[in-house]
N, C-alpha and C positions, 0 to 999 in steps of 0.2 A: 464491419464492426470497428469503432473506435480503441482508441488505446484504453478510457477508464472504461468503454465494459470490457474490455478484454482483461484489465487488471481485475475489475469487478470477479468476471467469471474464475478467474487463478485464484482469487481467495476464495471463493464459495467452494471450490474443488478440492482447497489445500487448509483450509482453516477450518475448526469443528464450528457444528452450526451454532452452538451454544455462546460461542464466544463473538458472533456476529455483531450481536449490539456492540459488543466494546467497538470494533470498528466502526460503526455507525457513529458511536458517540466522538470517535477522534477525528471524522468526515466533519464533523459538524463544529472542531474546534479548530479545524484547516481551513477552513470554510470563514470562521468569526476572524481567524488569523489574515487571510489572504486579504478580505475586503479593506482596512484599513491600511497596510503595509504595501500594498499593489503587488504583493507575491502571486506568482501564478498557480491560480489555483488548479489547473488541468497536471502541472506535475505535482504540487503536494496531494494530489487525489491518489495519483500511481504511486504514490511513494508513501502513502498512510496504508495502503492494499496490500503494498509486498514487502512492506517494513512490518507489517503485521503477521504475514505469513512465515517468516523469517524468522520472529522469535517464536512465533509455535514450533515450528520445526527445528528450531536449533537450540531452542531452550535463551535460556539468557546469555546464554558462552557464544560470545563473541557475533552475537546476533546483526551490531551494528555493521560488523564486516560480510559476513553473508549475506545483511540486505544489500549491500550497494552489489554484490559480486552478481545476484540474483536480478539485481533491476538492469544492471548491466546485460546479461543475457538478453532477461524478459524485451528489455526494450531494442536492442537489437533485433528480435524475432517481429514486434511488433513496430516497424518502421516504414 
């Protein structure tokens, strides 16, 4: 398994399903971002995945720091 279905899989398990299109729709503005700017679009995928799951789970308090502590982990595990 890759790192974005591995990210993929962490948000279907940790994110309600309801709220999946949003993620969908922020893939899709990473996606119109990366192409112009030459950003890599393989980390803003994992990082739209678990920056997502972050503020569900943490609410808006302090969400930008739990994402990075969290992708931190995540991508440790998945190396």
């Amino acid at each position: 398994m890759n790192i974005i279905e591995a990210a993929a899989q962490f948000a279907k398990a940790n994110y309600p399903p309801e709220g999946i299109a949003h993620v969908r729709e922020m893939l899709y503005y990473c996606g119109l971002f990366a192409a112009p700017t030459g950003a890599d679009g393989e980390i803003l995928t994992v990082a739209t995945y678990l920056h997502a799951v972050a503020a569900h789970l943490y609410r808006w308090e302090e969400h930008d720091v739990k994402s990075a502590e969290m992708a931190s982990l995540f991508l440790r595990e998945h190396k």
